[in-house]
N, C-alpha and C positions, 0 to 999 in steps of 0.2 A: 681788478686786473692791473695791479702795478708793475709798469714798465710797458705794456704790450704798444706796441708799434715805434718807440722807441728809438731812434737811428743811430749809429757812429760811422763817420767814413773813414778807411782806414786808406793807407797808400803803405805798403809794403814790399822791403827788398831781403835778399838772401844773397847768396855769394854769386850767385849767375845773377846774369845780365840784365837781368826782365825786371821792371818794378810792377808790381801789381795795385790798380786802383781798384777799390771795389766797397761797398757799403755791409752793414749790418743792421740788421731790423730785429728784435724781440717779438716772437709772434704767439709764442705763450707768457701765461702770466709768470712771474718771477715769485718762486715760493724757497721753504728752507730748501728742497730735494732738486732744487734746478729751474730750466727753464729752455725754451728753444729760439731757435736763429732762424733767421733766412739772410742767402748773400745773393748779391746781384752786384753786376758789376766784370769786370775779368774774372772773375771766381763767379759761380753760379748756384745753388743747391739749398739743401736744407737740412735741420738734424739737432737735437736735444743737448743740453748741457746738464747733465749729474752731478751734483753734489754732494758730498759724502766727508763728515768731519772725522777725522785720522789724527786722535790727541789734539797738540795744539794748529795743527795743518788741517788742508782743507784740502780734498781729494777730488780731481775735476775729471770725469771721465765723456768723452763727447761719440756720440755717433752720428755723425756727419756723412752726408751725402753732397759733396761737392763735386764741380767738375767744372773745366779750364774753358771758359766760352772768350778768351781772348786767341783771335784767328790765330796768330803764330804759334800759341803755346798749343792750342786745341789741333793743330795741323800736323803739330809735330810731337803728342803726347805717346804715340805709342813708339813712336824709336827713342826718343830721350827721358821715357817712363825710369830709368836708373838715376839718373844726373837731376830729376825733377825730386824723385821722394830723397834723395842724400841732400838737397837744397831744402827740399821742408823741415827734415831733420836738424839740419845746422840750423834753421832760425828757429824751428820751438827750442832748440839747447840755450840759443840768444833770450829766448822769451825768459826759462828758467831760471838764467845765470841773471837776468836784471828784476825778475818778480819779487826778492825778496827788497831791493831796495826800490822797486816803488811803495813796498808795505810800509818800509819803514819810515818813505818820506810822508805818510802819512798823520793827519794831527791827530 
């Protein structure tokens, strides 16, 4: 069962205001096809990570089940549900545009 329980804390921000603290736990084992998360923290939920090699690329496909247990954001998810997914948007574009040079700082 390599990896399972596992943690990283993250702290994460996007173009709004809000920084988000929240953890990640590995709660299945880590194989070729993937493996799953649990979050806790201002982010809340659960949900599998797919992997699937596409040439020399790796294709990550997740079905996640999270939701905003930080009072402000959970208070006010359903009026600024626009302004919140165009914010998740802009940081996985950020994750994207920097994934290839964490690859590369790799040894």
């Amino acid at each position: 069962m390599q990896g399972v329980d596992r943690t990283v804390d993250l702290h994460t921000t996007g173009w709004a205001p809000y920084p988000l603290r929240w953890t990640l736990r590995i709660t299945e084992p880590m194989t070729d096809a993937g493996f799953a998360l649990a979050a806790h923290g201002d982010l809340g939920g659960s949900g599998p990570l797919c992997l699937r090699q596409d040439g020399p690329e790796v294709g990550i496909t997740d079905d996640w089940r999270i939701v905003a247990t930080k009072p402000l954001l959970r208070r006010l998810s359903r009026l600024l549900r626009p302004a919140f997914e165009a914010n998740h948007r802009w940081a996985m574009a950020r994750g994207e545009e920097s994934a290839p040079r964490g690859r590369d700082a790799r040894p």
